[in-house]
C-alpha positions in Angstrom: -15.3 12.9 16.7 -15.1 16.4 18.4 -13.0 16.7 22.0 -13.2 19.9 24.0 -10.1 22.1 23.5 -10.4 23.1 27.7 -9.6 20.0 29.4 -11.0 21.6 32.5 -14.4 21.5 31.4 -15.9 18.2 32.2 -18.1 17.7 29.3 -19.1 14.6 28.1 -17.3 13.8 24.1 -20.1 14.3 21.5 -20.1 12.2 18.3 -21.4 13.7 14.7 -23.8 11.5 12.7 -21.2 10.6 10.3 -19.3 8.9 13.2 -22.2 7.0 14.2 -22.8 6.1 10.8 -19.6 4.7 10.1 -19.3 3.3 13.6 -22.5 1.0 12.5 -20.9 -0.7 9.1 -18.6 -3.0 11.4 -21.9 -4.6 13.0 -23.6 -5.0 9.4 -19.9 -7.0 8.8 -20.2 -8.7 12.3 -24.3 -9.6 12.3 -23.8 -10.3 8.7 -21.6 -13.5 9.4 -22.7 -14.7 13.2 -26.8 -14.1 12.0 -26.0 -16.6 9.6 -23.9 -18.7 12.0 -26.1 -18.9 14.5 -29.3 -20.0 12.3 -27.9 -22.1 10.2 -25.4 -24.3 11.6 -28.3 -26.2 13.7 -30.2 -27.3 10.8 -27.5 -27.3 8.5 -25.4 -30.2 10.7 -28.8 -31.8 12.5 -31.3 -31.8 9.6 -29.4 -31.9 5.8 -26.3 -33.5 7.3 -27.5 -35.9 10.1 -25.7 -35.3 12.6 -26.5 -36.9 16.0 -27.8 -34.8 18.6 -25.3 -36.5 20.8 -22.1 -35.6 18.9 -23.7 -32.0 18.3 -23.9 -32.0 21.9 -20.1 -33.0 22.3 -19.1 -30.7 20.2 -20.8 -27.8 21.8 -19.7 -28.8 25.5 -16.0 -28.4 24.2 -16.8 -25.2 21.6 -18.1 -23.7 25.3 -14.9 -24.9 27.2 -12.8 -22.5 24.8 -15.0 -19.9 25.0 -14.9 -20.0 28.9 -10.9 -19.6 28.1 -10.8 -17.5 25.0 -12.9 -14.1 26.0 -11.5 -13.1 29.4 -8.2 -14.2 27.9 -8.1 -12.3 24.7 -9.6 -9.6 27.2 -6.6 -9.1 29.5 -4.5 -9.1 26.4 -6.3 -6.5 24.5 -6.2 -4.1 28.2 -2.7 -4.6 28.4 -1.9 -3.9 24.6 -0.3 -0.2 23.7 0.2 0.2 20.2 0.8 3.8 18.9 -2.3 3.6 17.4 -4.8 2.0 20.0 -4.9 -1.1 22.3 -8.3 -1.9 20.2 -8.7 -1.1 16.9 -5.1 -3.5 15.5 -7.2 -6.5 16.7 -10.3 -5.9 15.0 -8.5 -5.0 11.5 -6.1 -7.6 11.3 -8.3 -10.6 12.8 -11.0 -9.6 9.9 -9.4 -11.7 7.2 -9.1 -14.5 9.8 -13.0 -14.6 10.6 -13.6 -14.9 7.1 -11.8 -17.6 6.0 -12.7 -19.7 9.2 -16.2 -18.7 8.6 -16.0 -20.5 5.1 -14.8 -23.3 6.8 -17.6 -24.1 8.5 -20.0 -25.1 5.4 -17.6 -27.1 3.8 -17.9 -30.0 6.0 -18.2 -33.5 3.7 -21.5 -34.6 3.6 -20.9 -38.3 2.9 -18.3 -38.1 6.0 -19.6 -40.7 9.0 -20.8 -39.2 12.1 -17.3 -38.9 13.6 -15.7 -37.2 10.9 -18.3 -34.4 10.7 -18.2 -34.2 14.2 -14.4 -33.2 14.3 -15.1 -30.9 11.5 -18.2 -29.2 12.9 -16.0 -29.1 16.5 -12.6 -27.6 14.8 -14.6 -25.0 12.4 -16.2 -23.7 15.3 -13.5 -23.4 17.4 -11.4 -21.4 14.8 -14.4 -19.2 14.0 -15.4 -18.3 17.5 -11.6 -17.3 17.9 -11.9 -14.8 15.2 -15.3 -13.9 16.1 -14.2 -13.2 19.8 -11.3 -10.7 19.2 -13.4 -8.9 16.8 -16.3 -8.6 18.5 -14.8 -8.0 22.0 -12.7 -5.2 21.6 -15.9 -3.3 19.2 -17.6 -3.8 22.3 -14.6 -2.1 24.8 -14.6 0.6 22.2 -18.1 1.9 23.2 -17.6 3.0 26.9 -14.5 4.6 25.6 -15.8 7.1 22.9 -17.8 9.0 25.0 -18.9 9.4 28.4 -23.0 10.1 27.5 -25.4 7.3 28.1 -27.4 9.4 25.4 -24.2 9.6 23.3 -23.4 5.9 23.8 -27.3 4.9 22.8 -27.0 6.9 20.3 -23.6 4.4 19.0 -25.6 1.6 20.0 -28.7 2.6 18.0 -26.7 2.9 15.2 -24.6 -0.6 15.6 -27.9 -2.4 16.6 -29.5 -0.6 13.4 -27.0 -2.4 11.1 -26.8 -5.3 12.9 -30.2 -5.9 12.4 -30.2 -5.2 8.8 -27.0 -7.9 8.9 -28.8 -10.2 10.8 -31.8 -10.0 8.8 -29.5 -11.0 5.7 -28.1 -14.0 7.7 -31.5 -15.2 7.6 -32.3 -14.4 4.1 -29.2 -15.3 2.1 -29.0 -19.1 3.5 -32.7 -19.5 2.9 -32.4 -18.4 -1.2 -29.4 -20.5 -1.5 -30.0 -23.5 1.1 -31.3 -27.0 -0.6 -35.1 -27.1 -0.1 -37.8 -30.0 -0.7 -37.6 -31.6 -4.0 -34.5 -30.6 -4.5 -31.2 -32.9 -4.4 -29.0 -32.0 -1.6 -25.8 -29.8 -3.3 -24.5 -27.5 -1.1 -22.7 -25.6 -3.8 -24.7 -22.8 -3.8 -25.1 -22.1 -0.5 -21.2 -22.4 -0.1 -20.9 -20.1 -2.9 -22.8 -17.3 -1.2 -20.8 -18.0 2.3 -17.9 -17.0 0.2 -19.2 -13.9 -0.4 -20.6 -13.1 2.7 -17.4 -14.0 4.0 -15.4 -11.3 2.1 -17.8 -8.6 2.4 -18.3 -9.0 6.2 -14.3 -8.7 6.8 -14.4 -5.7 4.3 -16.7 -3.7 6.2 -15.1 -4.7 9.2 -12.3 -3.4 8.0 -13.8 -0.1 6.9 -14.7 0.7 10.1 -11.3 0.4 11.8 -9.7 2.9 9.0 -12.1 5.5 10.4 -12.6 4.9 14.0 -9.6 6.6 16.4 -8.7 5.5 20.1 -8.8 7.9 22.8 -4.8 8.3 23.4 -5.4 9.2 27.4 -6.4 5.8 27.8 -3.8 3.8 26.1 -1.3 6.1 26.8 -1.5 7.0 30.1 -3.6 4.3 31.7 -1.2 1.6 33.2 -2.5 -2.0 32.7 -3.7 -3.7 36.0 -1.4 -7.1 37.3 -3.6 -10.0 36.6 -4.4 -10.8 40.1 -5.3 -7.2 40.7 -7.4 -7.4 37.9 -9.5 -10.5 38.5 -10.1 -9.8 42.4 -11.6 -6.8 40.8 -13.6 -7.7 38.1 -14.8 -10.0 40.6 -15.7 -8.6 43.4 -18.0 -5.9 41.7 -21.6 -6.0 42.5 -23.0 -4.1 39.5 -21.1 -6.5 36.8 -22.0 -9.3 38.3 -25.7 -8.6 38.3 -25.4 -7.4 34.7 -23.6 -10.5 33.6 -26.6 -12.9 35.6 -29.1 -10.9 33.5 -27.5 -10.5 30.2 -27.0 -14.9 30.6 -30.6 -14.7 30.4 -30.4 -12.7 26.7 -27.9 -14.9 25.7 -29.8 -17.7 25.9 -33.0 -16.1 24.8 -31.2 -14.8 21.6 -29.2 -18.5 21.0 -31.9 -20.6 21.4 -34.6 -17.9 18.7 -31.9 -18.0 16.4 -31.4 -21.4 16.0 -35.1 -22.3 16.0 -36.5 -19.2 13.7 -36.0 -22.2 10.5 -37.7 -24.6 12.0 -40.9 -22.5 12.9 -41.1 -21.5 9.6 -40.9 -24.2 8.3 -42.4 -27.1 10.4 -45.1 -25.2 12.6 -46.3 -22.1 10.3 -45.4 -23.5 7.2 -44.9 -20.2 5.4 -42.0 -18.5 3.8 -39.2 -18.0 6.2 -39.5 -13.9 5.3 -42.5 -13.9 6.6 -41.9 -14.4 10.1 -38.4 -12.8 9.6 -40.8 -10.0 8.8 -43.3 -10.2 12.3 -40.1 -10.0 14.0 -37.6 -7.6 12.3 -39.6 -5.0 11.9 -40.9 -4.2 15.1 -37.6 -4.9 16.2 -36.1 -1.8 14.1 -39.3 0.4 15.5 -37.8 -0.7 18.4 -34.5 0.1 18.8 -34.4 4.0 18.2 -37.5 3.8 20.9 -35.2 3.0 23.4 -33.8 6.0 23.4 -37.3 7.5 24.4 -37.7 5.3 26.7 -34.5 5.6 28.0 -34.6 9.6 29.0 -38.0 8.7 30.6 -37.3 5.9 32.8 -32.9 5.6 33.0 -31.3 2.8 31.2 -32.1 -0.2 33.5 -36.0 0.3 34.0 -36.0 0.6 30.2 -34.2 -2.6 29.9 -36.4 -4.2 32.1 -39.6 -3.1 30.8 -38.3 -4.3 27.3 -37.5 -7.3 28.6 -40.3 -8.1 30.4 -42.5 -7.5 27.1 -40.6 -9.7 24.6 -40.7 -12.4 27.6 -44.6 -12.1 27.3 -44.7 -12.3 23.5 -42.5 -15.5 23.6 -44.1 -17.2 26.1 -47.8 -17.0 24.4 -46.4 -18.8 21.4 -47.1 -22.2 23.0 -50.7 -21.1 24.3 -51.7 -19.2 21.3 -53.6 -20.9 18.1 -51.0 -21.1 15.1 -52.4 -17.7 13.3 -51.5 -15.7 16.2 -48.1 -17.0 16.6 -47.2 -14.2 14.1 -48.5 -11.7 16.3 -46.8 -12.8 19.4 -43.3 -12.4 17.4 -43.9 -9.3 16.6 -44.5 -8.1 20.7 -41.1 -9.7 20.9 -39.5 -8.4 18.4 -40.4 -4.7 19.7 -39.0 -6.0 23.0 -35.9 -7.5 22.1 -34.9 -3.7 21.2 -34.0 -4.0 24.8 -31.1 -6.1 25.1 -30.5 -5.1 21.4 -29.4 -1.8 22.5 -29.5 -1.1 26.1 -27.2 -3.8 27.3 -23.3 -2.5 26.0 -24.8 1.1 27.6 -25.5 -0.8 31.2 -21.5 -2.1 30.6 -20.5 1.3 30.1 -21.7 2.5 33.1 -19.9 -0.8 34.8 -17.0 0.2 33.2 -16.8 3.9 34.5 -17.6 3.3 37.9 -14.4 0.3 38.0 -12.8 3.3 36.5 -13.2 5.5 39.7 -11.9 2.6 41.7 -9.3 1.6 39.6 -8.0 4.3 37.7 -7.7 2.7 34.6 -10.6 1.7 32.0 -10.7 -2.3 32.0 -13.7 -2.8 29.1 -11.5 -5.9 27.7 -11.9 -7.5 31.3 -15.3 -6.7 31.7 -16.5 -7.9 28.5 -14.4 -11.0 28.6 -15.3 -12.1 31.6 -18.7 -11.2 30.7 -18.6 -13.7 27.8 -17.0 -16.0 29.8 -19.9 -16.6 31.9 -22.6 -16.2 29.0 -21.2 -17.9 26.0 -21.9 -20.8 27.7 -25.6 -20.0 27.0 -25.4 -20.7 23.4 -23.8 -23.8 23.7 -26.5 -24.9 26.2 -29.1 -24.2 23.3 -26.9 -25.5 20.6 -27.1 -28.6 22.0 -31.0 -28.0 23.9 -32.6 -28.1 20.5 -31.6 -31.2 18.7 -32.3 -33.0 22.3 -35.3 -31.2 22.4 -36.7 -32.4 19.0 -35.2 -35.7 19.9 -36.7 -36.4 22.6 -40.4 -35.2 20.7 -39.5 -37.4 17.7 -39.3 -35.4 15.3 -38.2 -36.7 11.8 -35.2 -35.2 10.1 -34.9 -34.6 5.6 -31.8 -36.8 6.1 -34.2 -39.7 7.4 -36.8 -38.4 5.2 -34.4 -39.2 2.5 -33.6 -35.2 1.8 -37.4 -34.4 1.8 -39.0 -31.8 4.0 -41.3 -33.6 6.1 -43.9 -31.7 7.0 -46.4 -34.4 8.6 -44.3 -34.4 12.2 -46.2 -35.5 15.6 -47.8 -33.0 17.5 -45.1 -33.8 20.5 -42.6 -32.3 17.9 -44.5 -29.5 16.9 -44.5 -28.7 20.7 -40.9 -29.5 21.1 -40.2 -26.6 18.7 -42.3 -23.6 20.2 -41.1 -24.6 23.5 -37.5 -24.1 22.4 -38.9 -21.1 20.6 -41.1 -19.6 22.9 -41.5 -20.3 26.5 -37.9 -20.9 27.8 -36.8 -17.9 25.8 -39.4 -16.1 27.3 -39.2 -17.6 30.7 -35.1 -16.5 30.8 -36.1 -12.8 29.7 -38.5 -12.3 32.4 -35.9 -14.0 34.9 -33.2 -11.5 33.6 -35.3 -8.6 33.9 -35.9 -9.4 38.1 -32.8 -10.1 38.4 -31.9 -5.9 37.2 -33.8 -5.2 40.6 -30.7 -5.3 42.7 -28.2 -3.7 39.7 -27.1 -0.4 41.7 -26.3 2.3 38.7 -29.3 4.1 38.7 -30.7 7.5 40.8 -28.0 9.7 42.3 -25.6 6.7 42.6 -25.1 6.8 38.5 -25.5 10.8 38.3 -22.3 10.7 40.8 -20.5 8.2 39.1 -20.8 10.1 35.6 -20.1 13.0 37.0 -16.9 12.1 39.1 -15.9 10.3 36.0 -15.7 13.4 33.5 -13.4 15.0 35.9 -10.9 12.3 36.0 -11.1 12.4 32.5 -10.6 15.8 32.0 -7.5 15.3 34.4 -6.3 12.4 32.0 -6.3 14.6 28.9 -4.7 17.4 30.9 -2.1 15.3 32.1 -1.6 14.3 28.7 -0.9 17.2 27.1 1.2 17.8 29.5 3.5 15.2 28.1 
């Protein structure tokens, strides 16, 4: 990463590719292990395990009552850290080995256990991975706003991360489906546990790889005093454009959860093709996608880019309950090219929260904003965690474990329907919601161009100041 020697100059930092590169590998590690989480533990603890919708429900109201804790908590913490070599980059390194081994955890639930039993293990696993999964991924996101002042520069990190973490999310979809018990098959596990150990170790490694390259900005945790609590709440708080960010990225959230969870079951139950193939309608336009966004970006400003993208992939979804069965395919595929949206534009719309607190507050407060952030959305996932297997419930769809292990593929149209409505139109509904409720966000026009501006002169003060010392 290059700085400019003159302090005085009030130039944005810019980042070389190999930066960006190696800024990228700890979202391949990240994607690697939540893709997989994410799409596999409904299916794996509804449909091979049999676990009742009501105790997965259970489990996911208390997974989301630490998560409302966890985020904003571990966020004040990491804000108020000063370690000689970063408030940030300790947590992610040393919390790497953690998220691995809880990861593991979570496949190794007995199968034979009663419905209680796997209940308390499906509950504790989660809760001890989301932990790890929380520190990590919270303070990679505070980095961003950090590095570099650029929106362009910060797409440009974002591009990269989202570029990996596609091609890590992509594998969490692949790997479980080479490895997971299919029809005709007895159900052992031992494969697919097998591979989660590896995924596991290679996810923390590259992880960690990242964190022996990446550098913190020393004016910031060594100048910037940490906010009291109360101080810091009562802002976070009270500030318009988070707030309207968080309402909208709630909406992702719970697009993203509730596609995730259902992509096996499409595949499976209402295509019936090879999972890769609609991997395939999606992914791909999805990588077109994100590097677009930086076009789109310069031409309309970050927000209206989010919003057109959001709008599109809320189309696409939608027309997957409407649409005959062949043309299902195609309607992923407009989603996929919109998802590039929250994808990549999102952290850049934090960023711009997180300079214009820093005007106000003199200090940068990404931990806060991004806990607090999660605090309000993570609830989303557990609200489609626990939609779906009501959802197919309720459509009576028949599980392999009643199907004594077998696939089947005969289900009632009410359950076919029950899936692309999970999959399609309340994804798609959210998006669209999200993307009218970026209307009132105020960073955009000469508001933004003042706030980036005023912001590059405090920090060419800060390094001043620091070198000073």
């Amino acid at each position: 990463m290059s700085q400019s020697k003159n302090v005085s100059e009030a130039a944005p930092v810019k980042l070389s590719l190999k930066y960006k590169v190696v800024w990228g590998i700890a979202a391949l590690g990240t994607s690697l292990i939540s893709g997989i989480f994410a799409a596999l533990l409904p299916i794996f603890y509804q449909d091979y395990l049999g676990v009742q919708a009501k105790w997965i429900a259970a489990a996911s109201a208390i997974y989301a009552i630490w998560n409302a804790i966890n985020d904003p908590l571990f966020g004040y913490i990491t804000d108020s850290t000063r370690f000689k070599s970063g408030r940030r980059i300790p947590y992610m390194r040393f919390t790497a080995p953690f998220l691995a081994l809880t990861f593991i955890m979570v496949w190794f639930a007995p199968p034979q256990a009663g419905q209680q039993a796997l209940f308390w293990w499906m509950l504790v696993s989660m809760i001890l991975y989301d932990t790890a999964y929380t520190m990590i991924g919270l303070v990679y996101s505070a980095l961003l706003p950090e590095v570099s002042e650029s929106d362009a520069e910060r797409n440009g990190l974002q591009i990269s991360s989202s570029l990996f973490g596609l091609l890590g999310t992509l594998l969490g979809f692949i790997i479980p489906d080479m490895f997971r018990p299919k029809g005709g098959e007895s159900l052992s596990f031992l494969p697919l546990q097998m591979s989660m150990i590896v995924v596991a170790v290679v996810g923390a490694t590259l992880i960690i790889i990242t964190t022996l390259v990446v550098k913190e900005r020393p004016e910031f945790h060594v100048l910037d005093k940490p906010l009291p609590l109360g101080k810091q709440i009562k802002a976070t708080f009270t500030n318009k454009s988070f707030l309207i960010l968080v309402a909208a990225n709630f909406m992702s959230i719970l697009m993203q959860s509730l596609i995730m969870g259902a992509l096996f079951y499409v595949a499976d139950y209402v295509l019936q093709i090879n999972t890769l193939i609609l991997l395939a309608c999606l992914f791909i336009p999805l990588v077109i996608g994100v590097p677009t966004t930086s076009l789109i970006r310069r031409r309309l400003g970050v927000v209206r880019a989010q919003q057109l993208l959001l709008v599109i992939a809320g189309v696409g979804l939608m027309l997957i309950v409407v649409v005959p069965n062949p043309l299902i395919l195609v309607c992923v595929a407009l989603a996929g090219f919109g998802l590039s949206g929250p994808q990549t534009l999102t952290n850049v719309l934090f960023a711009e929260v997180a300079d214009e607190d820093e005007l106000r507050s003199g200090v940068r407060r990404e931990g806060a904003f991004f806990g607090v952030n999660a605090l309000i959305t993570k609830p989303a996932q557990s609200i489609a965690l626990a939609l779906m297997p009501f959802m197919l419930e309720a459509t009576h769809f028949v599980t392999r474990q009643q199907n004594m292990g077998e696939i089947y593929l005969n289900q009632p149209a009410s359950a076919i329907l029950g899936i692309k409505i999970v999959a399609g139109l309340i994804p798609g509904a959210v998006l669209i919601l999200g993307a009218i409720i970026l209307i009132w966000f105020p960073l955009s026009g000469a508001h933004l161009e003042k706030v980036q501006k005023d912001v590059l002169e405090l920090h060419a003060r800060k390094r001043a100041q620091l070198e000073e010392q």
